[in-house]
N, C-alpha and C positions, 0 to 999 in steps of 0.2 A: 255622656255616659248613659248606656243602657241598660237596665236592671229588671227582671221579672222575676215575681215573689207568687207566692202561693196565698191564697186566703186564712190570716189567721199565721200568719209566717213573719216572723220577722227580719229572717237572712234570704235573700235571694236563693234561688237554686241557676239563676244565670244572670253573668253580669258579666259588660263590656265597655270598652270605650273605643269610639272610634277616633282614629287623628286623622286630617286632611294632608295630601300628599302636597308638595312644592309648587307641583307641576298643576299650571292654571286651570280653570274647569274651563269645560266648553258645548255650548247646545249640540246638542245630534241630530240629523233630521231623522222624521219618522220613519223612511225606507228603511233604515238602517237598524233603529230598534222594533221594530211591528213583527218582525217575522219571530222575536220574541219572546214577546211579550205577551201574549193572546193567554190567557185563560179559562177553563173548564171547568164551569159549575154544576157535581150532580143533581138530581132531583131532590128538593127539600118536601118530607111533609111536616107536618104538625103533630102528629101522633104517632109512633112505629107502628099501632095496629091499622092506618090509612094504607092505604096499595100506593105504590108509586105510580106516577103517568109516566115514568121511564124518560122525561123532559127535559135532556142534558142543555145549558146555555153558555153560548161562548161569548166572552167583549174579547175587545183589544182597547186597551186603555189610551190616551195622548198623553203624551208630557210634554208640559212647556214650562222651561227652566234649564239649569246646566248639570252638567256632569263632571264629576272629577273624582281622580283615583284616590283612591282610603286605604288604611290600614288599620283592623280591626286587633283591640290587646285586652288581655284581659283585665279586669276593671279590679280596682279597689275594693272589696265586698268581702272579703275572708276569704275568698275562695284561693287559689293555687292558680286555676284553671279556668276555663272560660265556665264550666257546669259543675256542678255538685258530687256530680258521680252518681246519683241514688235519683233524683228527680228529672235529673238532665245529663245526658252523659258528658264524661269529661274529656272534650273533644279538642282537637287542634287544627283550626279550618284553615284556610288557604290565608295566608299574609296579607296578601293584599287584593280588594275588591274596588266597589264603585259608590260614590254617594250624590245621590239628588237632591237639588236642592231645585225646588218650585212648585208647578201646581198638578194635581194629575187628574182628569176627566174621565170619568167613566159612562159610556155612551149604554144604551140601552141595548141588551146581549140580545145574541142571534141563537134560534131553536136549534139548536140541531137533530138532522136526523138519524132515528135510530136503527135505520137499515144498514148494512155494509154493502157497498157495492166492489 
């Protein structure tokens, strides 16, 4: 069960559980997840009045471990709904997804550049 609460909160504003599907999990190789999976970090600074280097970076994560199909419900928290309505909207996502289960590596991201060509 999944649950995120606000600071200072006592009821959740989202809460879920997932159940594991019948059907066996199974490793994927990376061709198949890498096109993806890739990520896009903007520039971070430290202060809003810092300038940005405009220094966008991308990984592509590995995973090693299995997969198998989920279905996510919503959880026991008071709620109705998957969200609160007010802090999270009360949403109805798609039935059934995917869950991982092992370890995942994150390699040290690539500059990208800020030209278009």
């Amino acid at each position: 069960m999944f649950k995120a609460f606000l600071p200072d909160e006592e009821k959740p504003f989202f809460a879920a559980s997932v159940t594991d599907s019948c059907i066996p999990g199974a490793p994927l190789p990376a061709f198949v997840l890498n096109p993806f999976m890739r990520m896009v970090q903007p520039p971070l600074v430290r202060n809003p009045a810092d300038k940005s280097n405009d220094e966008w970076v991308a990984v592509t994560p590995t995973y090693h471990g299995r997969w198998r199909v989920a279905y996510i419900q919503p959880a026991e928290a008071g709620l109705g709904r998957y969200g609160d309505g007010s802090r999270f909207p009360q949403i109805k996502p798609c039935w059934v997804g995917a869950k991982f289960t092992g370890s995942i590596h994150f390699p040290v991201g690539v500059k990208l550049s800020s030209t278009v060509g």
